[in-house]
N, C-alpha and C positions, 0 to 999 in steps of 0.2 A: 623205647622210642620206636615204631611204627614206623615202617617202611613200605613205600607202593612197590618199588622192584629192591629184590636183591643185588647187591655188585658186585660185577666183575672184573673189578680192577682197581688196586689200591696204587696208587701214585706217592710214591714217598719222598718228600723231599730231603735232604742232607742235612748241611751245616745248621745246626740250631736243632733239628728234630731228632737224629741219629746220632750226628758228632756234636760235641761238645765244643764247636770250633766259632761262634760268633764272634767273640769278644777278641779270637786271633786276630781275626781278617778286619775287624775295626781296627785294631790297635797298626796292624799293618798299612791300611789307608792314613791312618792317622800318620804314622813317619812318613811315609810314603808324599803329601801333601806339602809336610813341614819342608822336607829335602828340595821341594821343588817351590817352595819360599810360601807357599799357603798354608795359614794355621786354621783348620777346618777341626773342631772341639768335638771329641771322643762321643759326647751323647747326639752330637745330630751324624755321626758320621752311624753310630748304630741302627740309628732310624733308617738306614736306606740300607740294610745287611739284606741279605733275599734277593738282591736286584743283581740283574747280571754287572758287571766293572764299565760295562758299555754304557750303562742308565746311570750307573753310581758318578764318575767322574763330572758328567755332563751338567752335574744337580748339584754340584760347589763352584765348577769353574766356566758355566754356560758352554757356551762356542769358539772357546778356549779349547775345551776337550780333542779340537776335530785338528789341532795343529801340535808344535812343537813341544807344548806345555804338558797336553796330554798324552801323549809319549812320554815326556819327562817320569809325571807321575805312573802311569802302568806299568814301566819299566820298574821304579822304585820299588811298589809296591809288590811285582812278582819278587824281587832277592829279597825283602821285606817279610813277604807270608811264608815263601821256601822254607825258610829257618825253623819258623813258630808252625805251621802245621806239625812238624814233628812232634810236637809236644799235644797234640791233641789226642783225646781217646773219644771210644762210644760212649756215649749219657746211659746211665743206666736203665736196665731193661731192653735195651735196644735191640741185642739181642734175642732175648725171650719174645719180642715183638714179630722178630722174622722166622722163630722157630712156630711160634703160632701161624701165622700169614703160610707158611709151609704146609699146613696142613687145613686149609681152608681152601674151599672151592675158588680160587682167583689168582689172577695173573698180580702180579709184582715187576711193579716197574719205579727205578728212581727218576727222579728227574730234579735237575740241578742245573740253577744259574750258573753254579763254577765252572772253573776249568779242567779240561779232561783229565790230568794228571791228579787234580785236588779232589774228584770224584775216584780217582784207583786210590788213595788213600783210605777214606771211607771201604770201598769195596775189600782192603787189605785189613783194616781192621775188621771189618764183620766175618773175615777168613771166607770172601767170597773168591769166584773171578767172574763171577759176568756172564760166562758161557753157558753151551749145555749143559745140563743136569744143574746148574745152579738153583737157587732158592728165590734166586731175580731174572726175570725173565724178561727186561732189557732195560737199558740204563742210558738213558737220556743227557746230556750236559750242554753247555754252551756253545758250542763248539755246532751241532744239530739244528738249531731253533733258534728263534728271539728269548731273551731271556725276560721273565719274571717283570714286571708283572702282565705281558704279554700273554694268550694266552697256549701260545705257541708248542713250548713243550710239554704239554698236557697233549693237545691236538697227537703232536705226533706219536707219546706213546698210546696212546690207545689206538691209532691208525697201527703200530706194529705189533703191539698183542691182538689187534682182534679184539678190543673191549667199547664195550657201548655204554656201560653202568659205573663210572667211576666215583671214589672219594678221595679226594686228598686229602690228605697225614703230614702239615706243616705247622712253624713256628710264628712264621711273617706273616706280613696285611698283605705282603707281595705275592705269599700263596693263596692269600683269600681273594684278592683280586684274581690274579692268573686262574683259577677255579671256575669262580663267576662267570667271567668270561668265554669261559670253556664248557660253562652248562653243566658244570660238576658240582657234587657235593664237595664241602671242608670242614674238615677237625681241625681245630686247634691245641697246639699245648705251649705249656710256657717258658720251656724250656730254652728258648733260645732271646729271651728278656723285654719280651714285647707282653703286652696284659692284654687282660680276658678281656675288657668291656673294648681296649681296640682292634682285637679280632673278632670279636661279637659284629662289630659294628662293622667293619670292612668285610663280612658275609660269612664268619666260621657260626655253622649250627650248634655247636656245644665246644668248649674251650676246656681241656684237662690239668689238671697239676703237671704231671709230667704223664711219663711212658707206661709208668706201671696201673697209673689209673684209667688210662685209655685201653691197656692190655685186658686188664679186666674187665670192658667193657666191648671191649672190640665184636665178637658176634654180635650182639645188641646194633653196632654199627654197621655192621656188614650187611644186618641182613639175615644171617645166619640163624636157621632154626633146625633143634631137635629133631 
């Protein structure tokens, strides 16, 4: 695959492309709803996974969201996901993905709809911390930016690395949007249960099985030549 510039800066998203953790934070929204008397069905509630909780709420219960109700539910769902995060790991490869990205000429940055704390899980799994000498050279969350599919926290990581040539590394249309918008490139993989032809179609340039067939492909995408 021919590339006009090389890039320098891979933009990683989380939940769904590193951690394994989609089907948590559905199943959490999902109680999370019911408790506050809305029964919102497990496959559209996955459709909106990628989005920050800001855009997710508002897309079942309109302008509801902005009052009592949505409170109700954000509250729910934080002692909700607390629990079931624990139970999530890295997708496999995920890994091997950042020990390669380590030795490639570019900056490493996550960026993530979650929340800050749901981001140091991820960070805790990959035996990161975020700081100097790390392997990720700055990490991005909700908490920073508009989340997803805005395309905000793309923006800002590459204003704090220093980067002008980026590609995004996500699961969601959320990342292919937020990308687009952001005048970036997008991968796609399928690991967090969204399909190839609707991230084709919501702007990913090439769509992988999972990690391990994107890792071995990854110079090809970079950019990267002998």
């Amino acid at each position: 695959m021919p590339q006009e510039q090389a890039v320098d800066t891979v933009v990683l998203d989380i939940d769904g492309t590193l951690v394994d953790s989609n089907y948590h934070h559905a199943l959490a929204w999902a109680r999370a709803f019911r408790a506050a008397g809305r029964d919102v069905p497990l496959w559209r509630i996955h459709r909106s996974i990628g989005m920050g909780g800001d855009r997710l709420v508002p897309r079942f219960i309109g302008t509801d969201a902005d009052g009592p109700l949505g409170d109700r539910i954000r509250e729910a769902w934080e002692r909700e996901v607390g629990a079931l995060l624990e139970e999530t790991v890295l997708l496999p490869f995920a890994g091997e993905l950042m020990e390669r990205l380590e030795d490639r000429p570019v900056k490493v940055v996550l960026a993530s709809s979650g929340k800050p704390d749901h981001v140091r899980r991820a960070l805790d799994l990959l035996g990161e911390r975020g700081d100097e000498g790390s392997a990720i050279d700055h990490v991005a969350s909700s908490q920073d930016a508009r989340t997803k599919p805005a395309p905000d926290l793309i923006d800002k990581a590459l204003a704090e690395v220093g980067g002008s040539h980026a590609v995004v590394i996500g699961d969601s249309v959320w990342d292919a949007h937020a990308a687009r918008r952001a005048g970036s490139r997008m991968v796609g993989v399928l690991t967090g249960g969204f399909g190839a032809a609707e991230l084709t179609d919501a702007g990913a340039e090439r769509v992988f099985d999972d990690l391990a067939d994107l890792v071995d492909s990854l110079d090809e995408i970079l950019g990267v030549r002998d």
